[in-house]
C-alpha positions as CSV (number, residue, x, y, z in Angstrom):
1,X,0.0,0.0,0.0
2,X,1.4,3.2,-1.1
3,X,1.8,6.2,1.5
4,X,-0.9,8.2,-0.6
5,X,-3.3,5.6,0.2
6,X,-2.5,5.8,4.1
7,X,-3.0,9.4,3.8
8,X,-6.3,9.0,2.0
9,X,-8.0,7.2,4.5
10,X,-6.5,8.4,7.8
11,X,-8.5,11.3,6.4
12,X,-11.8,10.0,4.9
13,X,-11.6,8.7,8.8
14,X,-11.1,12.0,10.4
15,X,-14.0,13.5,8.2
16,X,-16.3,10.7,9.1
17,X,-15.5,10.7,12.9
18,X,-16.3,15.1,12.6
19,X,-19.2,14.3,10.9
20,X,-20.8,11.7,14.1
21,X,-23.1,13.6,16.7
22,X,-22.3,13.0,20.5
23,X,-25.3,11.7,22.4
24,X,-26.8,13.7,25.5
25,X,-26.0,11.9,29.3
26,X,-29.7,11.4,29.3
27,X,-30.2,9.6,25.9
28,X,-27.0,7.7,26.6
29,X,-28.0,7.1,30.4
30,X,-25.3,8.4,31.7
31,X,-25.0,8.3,35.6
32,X,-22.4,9.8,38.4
33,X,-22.4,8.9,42.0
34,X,-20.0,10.9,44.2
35,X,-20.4,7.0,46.1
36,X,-17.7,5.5,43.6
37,X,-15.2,8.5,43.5
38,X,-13.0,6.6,45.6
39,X,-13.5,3.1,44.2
40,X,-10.7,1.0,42.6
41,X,-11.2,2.4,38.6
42,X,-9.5,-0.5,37.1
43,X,-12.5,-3.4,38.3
44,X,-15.6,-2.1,37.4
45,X,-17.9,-0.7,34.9
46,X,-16.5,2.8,34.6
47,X,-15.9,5.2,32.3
48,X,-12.1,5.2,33.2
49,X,-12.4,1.3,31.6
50,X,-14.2,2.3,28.4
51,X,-12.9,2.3,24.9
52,X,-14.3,5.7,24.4
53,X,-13.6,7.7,27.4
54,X,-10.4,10.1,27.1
55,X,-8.5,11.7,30.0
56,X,-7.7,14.8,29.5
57,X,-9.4,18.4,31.3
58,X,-11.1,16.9,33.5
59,X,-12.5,13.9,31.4
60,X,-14.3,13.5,28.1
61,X,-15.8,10.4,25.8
62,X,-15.6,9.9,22.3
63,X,-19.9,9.2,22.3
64,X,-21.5,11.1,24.6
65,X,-21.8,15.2,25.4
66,X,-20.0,16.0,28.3
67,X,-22.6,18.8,28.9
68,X,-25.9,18.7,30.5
69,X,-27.2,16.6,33.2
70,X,-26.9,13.0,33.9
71,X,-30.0,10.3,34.6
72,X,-30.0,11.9,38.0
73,X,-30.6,15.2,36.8
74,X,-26.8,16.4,38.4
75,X,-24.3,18.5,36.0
76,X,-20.6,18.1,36.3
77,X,-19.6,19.2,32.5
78,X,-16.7,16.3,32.2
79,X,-17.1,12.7,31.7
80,X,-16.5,11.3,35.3
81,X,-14.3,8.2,35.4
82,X,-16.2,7.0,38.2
83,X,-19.4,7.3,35.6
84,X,-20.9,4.9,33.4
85,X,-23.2,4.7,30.3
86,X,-25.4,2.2,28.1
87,X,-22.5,2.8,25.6
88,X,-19.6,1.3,27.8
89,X,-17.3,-1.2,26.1
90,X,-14.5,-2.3,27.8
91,X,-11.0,-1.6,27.3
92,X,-8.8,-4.7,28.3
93,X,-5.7,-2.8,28.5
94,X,-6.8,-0.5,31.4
95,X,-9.1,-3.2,33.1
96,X,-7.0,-5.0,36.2
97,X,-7.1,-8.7,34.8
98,X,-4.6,-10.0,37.4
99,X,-6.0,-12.5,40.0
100,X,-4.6,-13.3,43.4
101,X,-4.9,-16.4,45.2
102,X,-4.3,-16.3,48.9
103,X,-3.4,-19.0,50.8
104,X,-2.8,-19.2,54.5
């Protein structure tokens, strides 16, 4: 594959990916509970785990609006990583896979 053709459709990607409409918190069913701030991020089904969700300022996902209020009609303006959504899909390489056995 030549590097024109790399070029070509790293870009028909980027113009497709500007093109996709972020869902509301509510129409993704988005929720936030100050209950799981402190909670280990890497087990779960959190937004810090998802495919979509980016750290940076504060928090942000690829799918859903970062603005408005959430199923529990609170507003925070970032993507919490102690939130979740209908849209969650894992991502393996944040998720803690490691088991311990302990034996006395």
């Amino acid at each position: 594959m030549s590097d024109k053709n790399i070029f070509e459709k790293a870009g028909d990607i980027v113009e497709n990916v500007t093109k996709f409409k972020k869902q509301s918190k509510l129409q993704a069913g988005y929720m936030e509970r100050d209950e799981f701030q402190d909670s280990n991020l890497k087990k779960g089904f959190f937004c810090y785990n998802c495919i979509y969700w980016i750290d940076m300022t504060g928090g942000k996902c690829m799918i859903v609006d970062d603005k408005g209020m959430d199923v529990f009609g609170n507003t925070s303006n970032v993507i919490a990583a102690h939130g979740c959504c209908n849209g969650y899909e894992p991502n393996f390489d944040t998720i803690n896979e490691k088991k311990e056995v302990v034996v006395e």
